[in-house]
Backbone atoms as SQL, in Angstrom:
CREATE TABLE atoms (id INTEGER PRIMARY KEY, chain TEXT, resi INTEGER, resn TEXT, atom TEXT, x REAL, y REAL, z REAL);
INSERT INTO atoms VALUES
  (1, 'A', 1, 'UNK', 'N', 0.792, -1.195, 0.000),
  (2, 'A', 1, 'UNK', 'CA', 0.000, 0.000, 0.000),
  (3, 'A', 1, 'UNK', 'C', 0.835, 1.260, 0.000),
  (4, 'A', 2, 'UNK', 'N', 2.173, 0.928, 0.899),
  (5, 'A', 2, 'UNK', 'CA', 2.649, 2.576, 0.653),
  (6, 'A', 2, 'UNK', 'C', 2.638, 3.540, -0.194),
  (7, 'A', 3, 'UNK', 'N', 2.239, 4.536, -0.795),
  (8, 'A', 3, 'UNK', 'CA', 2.118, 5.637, -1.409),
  (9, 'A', 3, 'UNK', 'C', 3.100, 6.605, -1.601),
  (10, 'A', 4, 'UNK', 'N', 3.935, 6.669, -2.063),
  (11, 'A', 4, 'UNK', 'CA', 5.488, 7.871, -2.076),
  (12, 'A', 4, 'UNK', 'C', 5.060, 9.095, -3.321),
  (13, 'A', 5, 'UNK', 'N', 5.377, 9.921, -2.845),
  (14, 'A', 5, 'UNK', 'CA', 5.090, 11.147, -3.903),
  (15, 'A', 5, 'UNK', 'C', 6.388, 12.164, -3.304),
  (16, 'A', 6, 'UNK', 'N', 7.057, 12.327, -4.481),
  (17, 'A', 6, 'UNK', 'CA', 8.275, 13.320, -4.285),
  (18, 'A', 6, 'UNK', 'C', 7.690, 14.268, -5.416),
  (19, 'A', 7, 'UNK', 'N', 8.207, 15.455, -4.745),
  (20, 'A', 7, 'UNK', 'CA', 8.271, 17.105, -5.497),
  (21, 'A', 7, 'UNK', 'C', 9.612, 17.663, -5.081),
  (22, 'A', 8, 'UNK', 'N', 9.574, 18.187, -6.499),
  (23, 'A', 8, 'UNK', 'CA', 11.460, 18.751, -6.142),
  (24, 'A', 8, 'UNK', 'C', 11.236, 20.170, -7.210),
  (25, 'A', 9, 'UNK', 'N', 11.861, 21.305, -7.102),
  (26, 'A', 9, 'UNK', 'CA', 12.003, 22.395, -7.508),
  (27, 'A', 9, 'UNK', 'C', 12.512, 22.342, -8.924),
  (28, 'A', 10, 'UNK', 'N', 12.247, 22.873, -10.146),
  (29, 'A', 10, 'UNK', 'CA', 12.718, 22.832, -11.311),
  (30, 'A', 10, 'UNK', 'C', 14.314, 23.641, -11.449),
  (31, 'A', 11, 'UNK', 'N', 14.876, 23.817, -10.354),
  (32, 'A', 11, 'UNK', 'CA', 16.264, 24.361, -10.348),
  (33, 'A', 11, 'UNK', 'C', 17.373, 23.461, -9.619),
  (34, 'A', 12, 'UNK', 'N', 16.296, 22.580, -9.402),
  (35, 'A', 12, 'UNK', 'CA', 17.271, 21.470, -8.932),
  (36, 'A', 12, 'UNK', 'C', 18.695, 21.214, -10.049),
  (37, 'A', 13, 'UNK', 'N', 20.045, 20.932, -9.366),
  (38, 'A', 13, 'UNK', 'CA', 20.968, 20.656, -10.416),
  (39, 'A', 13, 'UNK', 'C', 21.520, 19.501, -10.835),
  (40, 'A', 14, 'UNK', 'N', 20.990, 18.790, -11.085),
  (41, 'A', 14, 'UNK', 'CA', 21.120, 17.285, -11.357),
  (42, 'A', 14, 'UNK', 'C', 19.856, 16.760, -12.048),
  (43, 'A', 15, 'UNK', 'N', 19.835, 15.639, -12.806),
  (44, 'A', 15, 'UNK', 'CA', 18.779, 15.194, -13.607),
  (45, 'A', 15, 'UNK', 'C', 18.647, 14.177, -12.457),
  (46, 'A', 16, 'UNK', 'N', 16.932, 14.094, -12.403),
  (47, 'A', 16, 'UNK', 'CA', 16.348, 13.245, -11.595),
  (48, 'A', 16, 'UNK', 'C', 16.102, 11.878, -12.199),
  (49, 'A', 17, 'UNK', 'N', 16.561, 11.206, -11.565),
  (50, 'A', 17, 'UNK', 'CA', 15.851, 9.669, -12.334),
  (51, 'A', 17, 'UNK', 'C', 15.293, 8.927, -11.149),
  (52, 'A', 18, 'UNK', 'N', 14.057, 9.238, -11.401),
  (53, 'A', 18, 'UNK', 'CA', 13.273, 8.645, -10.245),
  (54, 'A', 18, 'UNK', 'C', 12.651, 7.107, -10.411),
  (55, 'A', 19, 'UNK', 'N', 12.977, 6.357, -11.019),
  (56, 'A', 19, 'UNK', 'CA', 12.545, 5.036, -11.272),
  (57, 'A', 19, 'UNK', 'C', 14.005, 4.607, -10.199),
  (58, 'A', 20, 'UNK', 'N', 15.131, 5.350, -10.500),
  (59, 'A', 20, 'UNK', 'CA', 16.083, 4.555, -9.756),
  (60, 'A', 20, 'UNK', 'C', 16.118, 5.039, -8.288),
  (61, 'A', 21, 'UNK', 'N', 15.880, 6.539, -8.010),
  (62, 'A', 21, 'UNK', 'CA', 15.380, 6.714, -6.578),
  (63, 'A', 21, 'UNK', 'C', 14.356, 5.759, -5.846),
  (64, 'A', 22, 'UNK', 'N', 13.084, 6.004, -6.446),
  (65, 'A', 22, 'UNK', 'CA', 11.919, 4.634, -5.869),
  (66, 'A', 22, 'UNK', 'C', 12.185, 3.424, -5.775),
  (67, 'A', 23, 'UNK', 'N', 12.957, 2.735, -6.442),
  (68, 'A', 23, 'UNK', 'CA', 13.626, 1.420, -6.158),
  (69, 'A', 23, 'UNK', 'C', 14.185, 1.113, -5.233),
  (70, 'A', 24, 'UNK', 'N', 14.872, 2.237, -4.920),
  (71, 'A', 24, 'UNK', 'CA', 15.624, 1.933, -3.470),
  (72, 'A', 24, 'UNK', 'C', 15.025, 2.519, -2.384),
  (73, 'A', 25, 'UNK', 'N', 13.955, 4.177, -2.324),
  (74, 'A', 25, 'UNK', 'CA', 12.911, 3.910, -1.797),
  (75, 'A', 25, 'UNK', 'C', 12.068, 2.739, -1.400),
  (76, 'A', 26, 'UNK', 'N', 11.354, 1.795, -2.129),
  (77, 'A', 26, 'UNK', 'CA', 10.517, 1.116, -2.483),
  (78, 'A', 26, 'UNK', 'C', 11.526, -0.442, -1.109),
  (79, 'A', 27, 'UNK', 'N', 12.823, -0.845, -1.610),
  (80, 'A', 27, 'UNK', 'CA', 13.350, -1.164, -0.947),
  (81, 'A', 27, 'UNK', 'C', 13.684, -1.022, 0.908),
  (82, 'A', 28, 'UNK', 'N', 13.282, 0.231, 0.748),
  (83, 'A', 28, 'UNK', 'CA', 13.636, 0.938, 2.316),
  (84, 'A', 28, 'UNK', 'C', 11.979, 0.312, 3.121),
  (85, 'A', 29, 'UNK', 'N', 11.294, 0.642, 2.179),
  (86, 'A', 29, 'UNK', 'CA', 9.646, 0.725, 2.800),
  (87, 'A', 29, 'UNK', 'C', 10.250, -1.215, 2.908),
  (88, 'A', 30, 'UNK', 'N', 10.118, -1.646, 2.364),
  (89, 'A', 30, 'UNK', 'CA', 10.290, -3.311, 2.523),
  (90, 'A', 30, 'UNK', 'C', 10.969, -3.805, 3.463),
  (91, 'A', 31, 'UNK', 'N', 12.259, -2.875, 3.684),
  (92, 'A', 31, 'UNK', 'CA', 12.656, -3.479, 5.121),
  (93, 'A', 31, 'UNK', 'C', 12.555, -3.240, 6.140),
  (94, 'A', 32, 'UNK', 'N', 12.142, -1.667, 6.368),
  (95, 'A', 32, 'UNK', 'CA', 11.336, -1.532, 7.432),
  (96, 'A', 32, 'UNK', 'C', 10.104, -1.730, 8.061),
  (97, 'A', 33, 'UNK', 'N', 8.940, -1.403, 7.327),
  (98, 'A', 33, 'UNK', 'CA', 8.088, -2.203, 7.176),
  (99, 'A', 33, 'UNK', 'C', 6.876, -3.232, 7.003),
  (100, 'A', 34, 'UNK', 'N', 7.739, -3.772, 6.348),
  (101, 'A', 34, 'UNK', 'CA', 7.755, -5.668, 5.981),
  (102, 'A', 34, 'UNK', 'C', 6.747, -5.680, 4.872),
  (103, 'A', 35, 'UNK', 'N', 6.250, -4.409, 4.189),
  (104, 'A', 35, 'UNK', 'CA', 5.649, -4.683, 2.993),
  (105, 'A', 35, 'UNK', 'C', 6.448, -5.201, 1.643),
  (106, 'A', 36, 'UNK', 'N', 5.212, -5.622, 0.466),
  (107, 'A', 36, 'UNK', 'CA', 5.838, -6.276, -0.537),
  (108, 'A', 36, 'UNK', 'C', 6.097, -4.966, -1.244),
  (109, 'A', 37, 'UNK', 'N', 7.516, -5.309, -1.846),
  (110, 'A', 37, 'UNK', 'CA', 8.133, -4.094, -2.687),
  (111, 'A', 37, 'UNK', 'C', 6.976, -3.968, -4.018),
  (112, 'A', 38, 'UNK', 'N', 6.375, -4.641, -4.647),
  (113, 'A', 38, 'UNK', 'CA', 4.841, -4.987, -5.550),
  (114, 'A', 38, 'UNK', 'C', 4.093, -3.753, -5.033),
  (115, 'A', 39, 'UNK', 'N', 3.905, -3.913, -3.363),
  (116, 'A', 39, 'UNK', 'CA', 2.873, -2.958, -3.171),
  (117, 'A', 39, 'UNK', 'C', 3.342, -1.400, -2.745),
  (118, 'A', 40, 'UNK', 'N', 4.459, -0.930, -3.440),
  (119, 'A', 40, 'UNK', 'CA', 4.735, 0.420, -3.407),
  (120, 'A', 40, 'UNK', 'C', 4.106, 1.263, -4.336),
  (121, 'A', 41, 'UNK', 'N', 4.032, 2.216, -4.032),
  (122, 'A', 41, 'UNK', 'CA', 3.681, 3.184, -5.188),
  (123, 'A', 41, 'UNK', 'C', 3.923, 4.516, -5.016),
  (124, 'A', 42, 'UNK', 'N', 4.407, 4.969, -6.505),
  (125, 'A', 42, 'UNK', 'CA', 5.196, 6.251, -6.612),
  (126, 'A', 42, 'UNK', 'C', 5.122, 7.215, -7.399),
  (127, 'A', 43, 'UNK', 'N', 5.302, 8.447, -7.288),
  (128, 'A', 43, 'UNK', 'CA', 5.168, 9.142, -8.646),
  (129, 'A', 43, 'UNK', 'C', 5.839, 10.385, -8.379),
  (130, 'A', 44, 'UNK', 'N', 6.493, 11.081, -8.955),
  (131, 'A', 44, 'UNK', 'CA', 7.040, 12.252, -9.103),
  (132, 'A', 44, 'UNK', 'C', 7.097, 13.308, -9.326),
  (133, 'A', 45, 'UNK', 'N', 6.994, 14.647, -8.983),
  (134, 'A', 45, 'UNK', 'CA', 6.527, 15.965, -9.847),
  (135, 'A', 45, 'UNK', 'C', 7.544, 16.973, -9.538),
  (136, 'A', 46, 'UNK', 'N', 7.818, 17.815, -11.067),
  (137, 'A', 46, 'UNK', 'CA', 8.937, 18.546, -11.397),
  (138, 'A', 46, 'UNK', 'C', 8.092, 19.692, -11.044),
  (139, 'A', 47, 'UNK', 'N', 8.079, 20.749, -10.192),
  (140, 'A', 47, 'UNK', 'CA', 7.327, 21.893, -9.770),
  (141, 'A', 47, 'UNK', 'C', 8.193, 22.955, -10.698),
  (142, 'A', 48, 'UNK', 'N', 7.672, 23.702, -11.630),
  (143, 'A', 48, 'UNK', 'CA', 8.488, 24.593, -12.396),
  (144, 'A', 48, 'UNK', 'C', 7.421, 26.058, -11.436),
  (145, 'A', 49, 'UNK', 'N', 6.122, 26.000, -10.996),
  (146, 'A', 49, 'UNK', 'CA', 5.894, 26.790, -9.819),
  (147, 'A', 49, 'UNK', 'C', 6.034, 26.749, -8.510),
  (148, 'A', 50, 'UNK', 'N', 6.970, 27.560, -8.328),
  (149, 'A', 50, 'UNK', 'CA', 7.571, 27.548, -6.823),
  (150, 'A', 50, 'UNK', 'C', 8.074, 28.957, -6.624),
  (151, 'A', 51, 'UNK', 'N', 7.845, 29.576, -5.064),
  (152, 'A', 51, 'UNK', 'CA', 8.070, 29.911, -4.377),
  (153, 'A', 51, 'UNK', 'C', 9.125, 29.778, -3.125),
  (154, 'A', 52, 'UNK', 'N', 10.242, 30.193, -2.957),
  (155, 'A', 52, 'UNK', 'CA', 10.618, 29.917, -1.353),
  (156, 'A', 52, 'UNK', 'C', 11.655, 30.941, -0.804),
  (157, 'A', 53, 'UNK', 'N', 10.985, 31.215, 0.240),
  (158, 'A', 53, 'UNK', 'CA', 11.627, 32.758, 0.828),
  (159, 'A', 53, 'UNK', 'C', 11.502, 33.598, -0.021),
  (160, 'A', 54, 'UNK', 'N', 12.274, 34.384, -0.244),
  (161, 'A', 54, 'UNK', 'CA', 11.792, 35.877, -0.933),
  (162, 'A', 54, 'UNK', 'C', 12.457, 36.034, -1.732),
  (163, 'A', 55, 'UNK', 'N', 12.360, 34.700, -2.678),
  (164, 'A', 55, 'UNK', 'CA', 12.484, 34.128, -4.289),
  (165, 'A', 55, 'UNK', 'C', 14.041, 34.247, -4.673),
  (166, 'A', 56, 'UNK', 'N', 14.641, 33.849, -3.754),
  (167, 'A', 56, 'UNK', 'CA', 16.257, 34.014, -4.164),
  (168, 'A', 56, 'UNK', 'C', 15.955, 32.821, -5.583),
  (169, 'A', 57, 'UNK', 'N', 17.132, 32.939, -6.232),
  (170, 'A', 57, 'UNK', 'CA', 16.845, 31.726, -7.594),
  (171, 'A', 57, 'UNK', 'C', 17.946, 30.892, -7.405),
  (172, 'A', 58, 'UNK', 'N', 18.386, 30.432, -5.774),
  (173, 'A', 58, 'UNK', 'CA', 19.606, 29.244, -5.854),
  (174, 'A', 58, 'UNK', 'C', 18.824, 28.385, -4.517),
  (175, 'A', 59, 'UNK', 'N', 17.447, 28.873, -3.939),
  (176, 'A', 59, 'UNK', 'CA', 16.632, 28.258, -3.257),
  (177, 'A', 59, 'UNK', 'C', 15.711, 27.272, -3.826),
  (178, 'A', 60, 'UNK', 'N', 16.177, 26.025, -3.164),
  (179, 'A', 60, 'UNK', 'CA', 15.426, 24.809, -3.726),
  (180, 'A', 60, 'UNK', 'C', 14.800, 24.093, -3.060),
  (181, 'A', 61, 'UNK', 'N', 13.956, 23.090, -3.118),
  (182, 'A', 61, 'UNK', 'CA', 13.196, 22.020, -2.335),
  (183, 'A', 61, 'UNK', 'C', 13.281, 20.851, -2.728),
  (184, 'A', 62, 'UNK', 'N', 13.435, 19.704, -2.116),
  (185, 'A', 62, 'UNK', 'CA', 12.758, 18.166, -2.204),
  (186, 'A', 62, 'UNK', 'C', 11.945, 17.898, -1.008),
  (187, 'A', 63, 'UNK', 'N', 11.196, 17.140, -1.306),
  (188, 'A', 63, 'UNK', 'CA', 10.141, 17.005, -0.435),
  (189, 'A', 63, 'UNK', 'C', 9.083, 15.573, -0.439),
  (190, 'A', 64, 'UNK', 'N', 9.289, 14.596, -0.073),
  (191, 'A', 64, 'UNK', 'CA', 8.725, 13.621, -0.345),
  (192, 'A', 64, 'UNK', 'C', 7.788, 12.990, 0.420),
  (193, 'A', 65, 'UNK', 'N', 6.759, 12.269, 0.417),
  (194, 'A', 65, 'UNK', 'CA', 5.638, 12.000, 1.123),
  (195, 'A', 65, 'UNK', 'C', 5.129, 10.947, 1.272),
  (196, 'A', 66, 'UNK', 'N', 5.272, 10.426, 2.355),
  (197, 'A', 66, 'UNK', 'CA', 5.255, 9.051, 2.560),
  (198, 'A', 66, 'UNK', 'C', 3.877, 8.411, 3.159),
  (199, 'A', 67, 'UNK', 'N', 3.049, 7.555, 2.450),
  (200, 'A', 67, 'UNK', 'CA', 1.752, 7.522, 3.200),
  (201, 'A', 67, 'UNK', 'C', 1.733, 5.730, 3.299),
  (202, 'A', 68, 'UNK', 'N', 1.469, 5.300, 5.098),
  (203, 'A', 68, 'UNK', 'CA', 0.951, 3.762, 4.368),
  (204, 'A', 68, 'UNK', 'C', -0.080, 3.332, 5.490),
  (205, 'A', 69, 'UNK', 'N', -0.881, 2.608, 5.501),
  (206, 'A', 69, 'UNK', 'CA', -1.832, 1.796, 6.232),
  (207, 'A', 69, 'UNK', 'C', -1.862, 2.633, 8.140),
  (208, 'A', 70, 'UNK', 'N', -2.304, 2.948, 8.810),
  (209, 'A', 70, 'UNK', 'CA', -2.112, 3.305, 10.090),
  (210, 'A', 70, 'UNK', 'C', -2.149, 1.998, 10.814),
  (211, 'A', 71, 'UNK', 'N', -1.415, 1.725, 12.339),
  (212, 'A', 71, 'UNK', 'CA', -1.372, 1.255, 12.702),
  (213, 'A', 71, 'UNK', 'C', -0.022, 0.779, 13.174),
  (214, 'A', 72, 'UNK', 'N', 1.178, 1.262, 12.941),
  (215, 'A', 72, 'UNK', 'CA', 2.186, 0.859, 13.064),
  (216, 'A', 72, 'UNK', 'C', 2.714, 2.020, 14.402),
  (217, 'A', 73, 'UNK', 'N', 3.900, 1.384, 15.268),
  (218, 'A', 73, 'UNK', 'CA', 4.470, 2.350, 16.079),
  (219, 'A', 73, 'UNK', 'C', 4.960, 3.770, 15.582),
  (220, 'A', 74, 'UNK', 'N', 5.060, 5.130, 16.512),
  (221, 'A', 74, 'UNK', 'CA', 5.752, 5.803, 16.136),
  (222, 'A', 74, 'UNK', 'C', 7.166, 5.636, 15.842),
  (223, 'A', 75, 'UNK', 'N', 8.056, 4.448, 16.654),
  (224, 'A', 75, 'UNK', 'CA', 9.169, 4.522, 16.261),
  (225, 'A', 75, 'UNK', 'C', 9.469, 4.100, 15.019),
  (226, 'A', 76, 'UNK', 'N', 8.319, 3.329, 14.586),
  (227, 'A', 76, 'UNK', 'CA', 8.410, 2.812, 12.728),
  (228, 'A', 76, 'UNK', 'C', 8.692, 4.003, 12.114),
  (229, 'A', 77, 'UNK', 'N', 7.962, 4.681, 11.917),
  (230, 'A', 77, 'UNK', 'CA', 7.179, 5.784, 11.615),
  (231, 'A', 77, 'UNK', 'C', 8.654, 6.816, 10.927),
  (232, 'A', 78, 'UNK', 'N', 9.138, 6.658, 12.151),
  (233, 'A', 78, 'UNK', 'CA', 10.440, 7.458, 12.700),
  (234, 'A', 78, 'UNK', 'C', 11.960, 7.033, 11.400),
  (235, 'A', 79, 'UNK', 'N', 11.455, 5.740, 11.803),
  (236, 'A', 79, 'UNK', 'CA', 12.588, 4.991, 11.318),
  (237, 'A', 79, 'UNK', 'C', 12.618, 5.015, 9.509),
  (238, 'A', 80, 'UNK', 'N', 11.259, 4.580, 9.295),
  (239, 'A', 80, 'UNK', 'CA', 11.007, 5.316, 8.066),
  (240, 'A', 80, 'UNK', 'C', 11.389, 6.628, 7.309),
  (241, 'A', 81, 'UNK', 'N', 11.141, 7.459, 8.381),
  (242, 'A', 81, 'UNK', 'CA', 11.355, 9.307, 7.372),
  (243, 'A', 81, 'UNK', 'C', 13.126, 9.521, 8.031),
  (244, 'A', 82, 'UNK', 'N', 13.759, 8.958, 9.049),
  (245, 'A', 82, 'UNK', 'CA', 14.911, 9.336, 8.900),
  (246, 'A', 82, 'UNK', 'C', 15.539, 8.175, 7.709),
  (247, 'A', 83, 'UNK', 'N', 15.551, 7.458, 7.866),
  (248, 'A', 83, 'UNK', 'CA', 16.068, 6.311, 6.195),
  (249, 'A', 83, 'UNK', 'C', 15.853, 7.251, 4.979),
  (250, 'A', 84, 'UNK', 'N', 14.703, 7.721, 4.702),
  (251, 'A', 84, 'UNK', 'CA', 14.223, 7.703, 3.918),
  (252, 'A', 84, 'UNK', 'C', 14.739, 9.718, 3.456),
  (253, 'A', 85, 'UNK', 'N', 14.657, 10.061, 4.920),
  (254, 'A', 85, 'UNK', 'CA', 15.916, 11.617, 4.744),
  (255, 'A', 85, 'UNK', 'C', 17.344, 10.971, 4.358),
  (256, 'A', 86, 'UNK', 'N', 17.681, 9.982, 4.870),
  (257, 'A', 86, 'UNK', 'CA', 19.285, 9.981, 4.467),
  (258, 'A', 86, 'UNK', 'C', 19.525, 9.331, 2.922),
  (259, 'A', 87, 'UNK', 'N', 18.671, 8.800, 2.606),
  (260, 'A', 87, 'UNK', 'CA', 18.602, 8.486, 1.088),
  (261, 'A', 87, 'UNK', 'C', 18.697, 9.984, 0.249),
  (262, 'A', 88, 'UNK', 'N', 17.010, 10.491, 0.754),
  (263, 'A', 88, 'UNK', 'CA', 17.725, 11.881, 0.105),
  (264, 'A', 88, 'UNK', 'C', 18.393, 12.356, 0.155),
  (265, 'A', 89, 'UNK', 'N', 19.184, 12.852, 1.377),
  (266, 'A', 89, 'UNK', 'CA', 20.772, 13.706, 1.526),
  (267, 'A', 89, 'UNK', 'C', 21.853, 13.186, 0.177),
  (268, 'A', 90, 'UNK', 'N', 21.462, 11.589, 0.560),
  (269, 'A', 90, 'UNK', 'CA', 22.899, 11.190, -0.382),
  (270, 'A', 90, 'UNK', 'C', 22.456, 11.196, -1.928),
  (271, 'A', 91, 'UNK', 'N', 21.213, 10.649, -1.989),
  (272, 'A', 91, 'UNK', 'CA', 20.436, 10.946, -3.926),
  (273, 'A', 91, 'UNK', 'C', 21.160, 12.316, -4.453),
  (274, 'A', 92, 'UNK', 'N', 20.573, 13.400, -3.479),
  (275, 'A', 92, 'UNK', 'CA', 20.395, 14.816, -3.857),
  (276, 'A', 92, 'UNK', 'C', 21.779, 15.389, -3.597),
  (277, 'A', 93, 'UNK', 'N', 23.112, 14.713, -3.697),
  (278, 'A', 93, 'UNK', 'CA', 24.568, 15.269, -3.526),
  (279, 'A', 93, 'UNK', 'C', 24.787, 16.887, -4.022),
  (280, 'A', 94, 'UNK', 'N', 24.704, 16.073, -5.642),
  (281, 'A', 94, 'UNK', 'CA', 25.095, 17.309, -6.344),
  (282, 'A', 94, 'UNK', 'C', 24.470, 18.393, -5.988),
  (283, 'A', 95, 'UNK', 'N', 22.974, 18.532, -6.143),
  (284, 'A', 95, 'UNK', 'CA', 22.341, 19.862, -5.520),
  (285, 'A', 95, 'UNK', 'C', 22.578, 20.350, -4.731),
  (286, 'A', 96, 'UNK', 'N', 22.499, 19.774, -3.316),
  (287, 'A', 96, 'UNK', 'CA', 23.135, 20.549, -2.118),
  (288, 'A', 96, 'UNK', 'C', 24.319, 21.154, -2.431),
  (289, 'A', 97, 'UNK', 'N', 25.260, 20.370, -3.404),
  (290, 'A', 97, 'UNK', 'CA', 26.736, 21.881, -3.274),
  (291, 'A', 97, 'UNK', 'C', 26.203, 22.791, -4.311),
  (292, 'A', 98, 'UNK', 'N', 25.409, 23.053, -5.059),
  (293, 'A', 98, 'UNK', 'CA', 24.670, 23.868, -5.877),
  (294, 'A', 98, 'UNK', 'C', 24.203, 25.085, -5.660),
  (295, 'A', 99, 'UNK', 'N', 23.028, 24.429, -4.085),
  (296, 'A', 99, 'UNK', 'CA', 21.947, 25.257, -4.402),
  (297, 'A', 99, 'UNK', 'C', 21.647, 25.581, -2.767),
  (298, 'A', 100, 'UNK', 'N', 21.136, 26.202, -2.217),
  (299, 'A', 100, 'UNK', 'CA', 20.565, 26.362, -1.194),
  (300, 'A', 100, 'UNK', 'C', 18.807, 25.257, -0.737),
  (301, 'A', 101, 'UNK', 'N', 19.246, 23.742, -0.690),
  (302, 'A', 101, 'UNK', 'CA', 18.138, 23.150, -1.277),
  (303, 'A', 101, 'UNK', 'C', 17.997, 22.590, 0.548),
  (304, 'A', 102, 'UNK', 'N', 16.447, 22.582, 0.484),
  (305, 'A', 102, 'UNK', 'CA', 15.720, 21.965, 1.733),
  (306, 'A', 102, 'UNK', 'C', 15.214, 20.972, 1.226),
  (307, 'A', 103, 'UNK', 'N', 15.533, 19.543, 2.063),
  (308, 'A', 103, 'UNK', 'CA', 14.898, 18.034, 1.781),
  (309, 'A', 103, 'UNK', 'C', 14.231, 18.050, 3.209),
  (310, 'A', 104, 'UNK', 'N', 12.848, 17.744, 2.968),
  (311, 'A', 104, 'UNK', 'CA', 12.013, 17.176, 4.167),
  (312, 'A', 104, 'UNK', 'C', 11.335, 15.963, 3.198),
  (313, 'A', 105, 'UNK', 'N', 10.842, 15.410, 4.695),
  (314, 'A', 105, 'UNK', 'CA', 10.261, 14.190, 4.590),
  (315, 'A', 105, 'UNK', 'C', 9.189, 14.225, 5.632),
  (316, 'A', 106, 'UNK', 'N', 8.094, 13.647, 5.152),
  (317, 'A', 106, 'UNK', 'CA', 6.680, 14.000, 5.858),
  (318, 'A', 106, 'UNK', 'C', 6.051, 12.216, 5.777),
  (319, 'A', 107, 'UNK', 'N', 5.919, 11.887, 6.621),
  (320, 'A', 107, 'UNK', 'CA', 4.975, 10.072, 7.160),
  (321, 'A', 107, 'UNK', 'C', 3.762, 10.149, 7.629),
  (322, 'A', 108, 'UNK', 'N', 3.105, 9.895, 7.002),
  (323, 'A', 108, 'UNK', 'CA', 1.486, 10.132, 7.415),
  (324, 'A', 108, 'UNK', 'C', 0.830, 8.720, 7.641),
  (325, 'A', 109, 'UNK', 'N', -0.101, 8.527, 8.362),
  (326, 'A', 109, 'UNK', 'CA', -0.955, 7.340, 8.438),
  (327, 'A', 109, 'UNK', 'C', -2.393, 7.460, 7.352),
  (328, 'A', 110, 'UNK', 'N', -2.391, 6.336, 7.133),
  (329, 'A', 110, 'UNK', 'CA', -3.855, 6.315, 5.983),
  (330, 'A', 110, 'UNK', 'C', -5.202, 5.366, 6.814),
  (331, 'A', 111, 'UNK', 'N', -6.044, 6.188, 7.222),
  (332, 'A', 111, 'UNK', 'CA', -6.791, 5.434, 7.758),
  (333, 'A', 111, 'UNK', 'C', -7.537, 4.226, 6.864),
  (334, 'A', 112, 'UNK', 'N', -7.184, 2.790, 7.680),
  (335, 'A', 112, 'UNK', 'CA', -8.329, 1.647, 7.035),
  (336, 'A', 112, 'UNK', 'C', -9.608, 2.177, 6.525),
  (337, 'A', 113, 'UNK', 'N', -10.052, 2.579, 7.472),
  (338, 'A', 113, 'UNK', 'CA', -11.365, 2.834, 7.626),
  (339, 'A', 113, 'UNK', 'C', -11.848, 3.532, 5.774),
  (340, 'A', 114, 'UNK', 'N', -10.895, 4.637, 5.434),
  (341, 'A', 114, 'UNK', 'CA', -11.436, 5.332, 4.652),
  (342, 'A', 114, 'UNK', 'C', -10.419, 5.413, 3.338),
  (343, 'A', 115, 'UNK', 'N', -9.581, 3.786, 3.326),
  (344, 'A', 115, 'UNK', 'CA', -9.022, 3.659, 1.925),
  (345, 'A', 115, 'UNK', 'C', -9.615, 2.838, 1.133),
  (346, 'A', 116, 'UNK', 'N', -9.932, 2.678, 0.116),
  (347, 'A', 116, 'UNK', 'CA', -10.643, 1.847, -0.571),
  (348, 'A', 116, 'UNK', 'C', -9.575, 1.202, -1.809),
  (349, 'A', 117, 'UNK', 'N', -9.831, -0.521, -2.253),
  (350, 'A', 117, 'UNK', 'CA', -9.111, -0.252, -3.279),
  (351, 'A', 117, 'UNK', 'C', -9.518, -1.962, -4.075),
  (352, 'A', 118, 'UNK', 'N', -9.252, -1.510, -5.372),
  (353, 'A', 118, 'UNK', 'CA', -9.903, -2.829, -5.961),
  (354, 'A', 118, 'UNK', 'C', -8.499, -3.923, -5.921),
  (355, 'A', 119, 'UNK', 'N', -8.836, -5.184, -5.854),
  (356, 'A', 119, 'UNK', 'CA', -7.357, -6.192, -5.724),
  (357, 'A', 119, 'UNK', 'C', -7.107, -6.436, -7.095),
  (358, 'A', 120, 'UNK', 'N', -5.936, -6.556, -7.426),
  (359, 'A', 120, 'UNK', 'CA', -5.345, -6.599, -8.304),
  (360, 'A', 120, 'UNK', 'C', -6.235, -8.171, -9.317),
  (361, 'A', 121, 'UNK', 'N', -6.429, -8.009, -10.380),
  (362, 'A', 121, 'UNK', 'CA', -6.866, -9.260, -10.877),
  (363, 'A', 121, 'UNK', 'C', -8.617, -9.187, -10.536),
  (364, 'A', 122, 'UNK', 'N', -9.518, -8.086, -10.662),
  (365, 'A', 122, 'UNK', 'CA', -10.343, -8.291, -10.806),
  (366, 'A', 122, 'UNK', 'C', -11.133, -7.308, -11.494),
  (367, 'A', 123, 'UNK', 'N', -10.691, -6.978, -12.486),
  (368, 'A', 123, 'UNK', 'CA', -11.424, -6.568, -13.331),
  (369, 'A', 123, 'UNK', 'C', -11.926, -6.681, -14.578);
């Protein structure tokens, strides 16, 4: 079920290849956890509108968003968005000596109650 959605600033300085970021994302969610790497999901967006602070043009963002099933400890939780910050630190090298770039990472719970979803193989 996990859900990953990264946004990164169009001044970022490096070409993004996010099939190979999510993989090892996708990997991280699997060993922490214990979902099937199958049930990740990801997608990416190049923000060419952005804002940050008072529009210097060497100010950047990544920002990625991590959503999966509720129910797990906070220290999961934890363990998740710092992994998942130090991936970015090291992905996002080049930029940081670039740019003035902020990486956060945000873990949210998805309530059972109010996810819905069809199983694979029945339609």
């Amino acid at each position: 079920m996990p859900q990953v959605t990264l946004e990164y600033t169009a001044n970022i300085a490096q070409e993004v290849h996010a099939r190979e970021l999510f993989s090892e994302l996708h990997q991280t969610l699997a060993d922490v956890l214990g979902v099937r790497v199958d049930n990740c999901k990801s997608r990416a967006f190049r923000l060419d509108a952005y804002h940050i602070g008072k529009g210097e043009a060497q100010n950047a963002f990544v920002h990625l968003d991590v959503r999966f099933l509720a129910g797990r400890p906070l220290e999961v939780k934890q363990d998740v968005g710092q992994r998942c910050l130090r991936l970015l630190e090291a992905y996002f090298e080049p930029s940081r000596a670039a740019l003035e770039l902020q990486i956060t990472v945000e873990v949210r719970d998805v309530e059972r109650q109010t996810y819905f979803k069809i199983p694979k193989g029945t339609f």
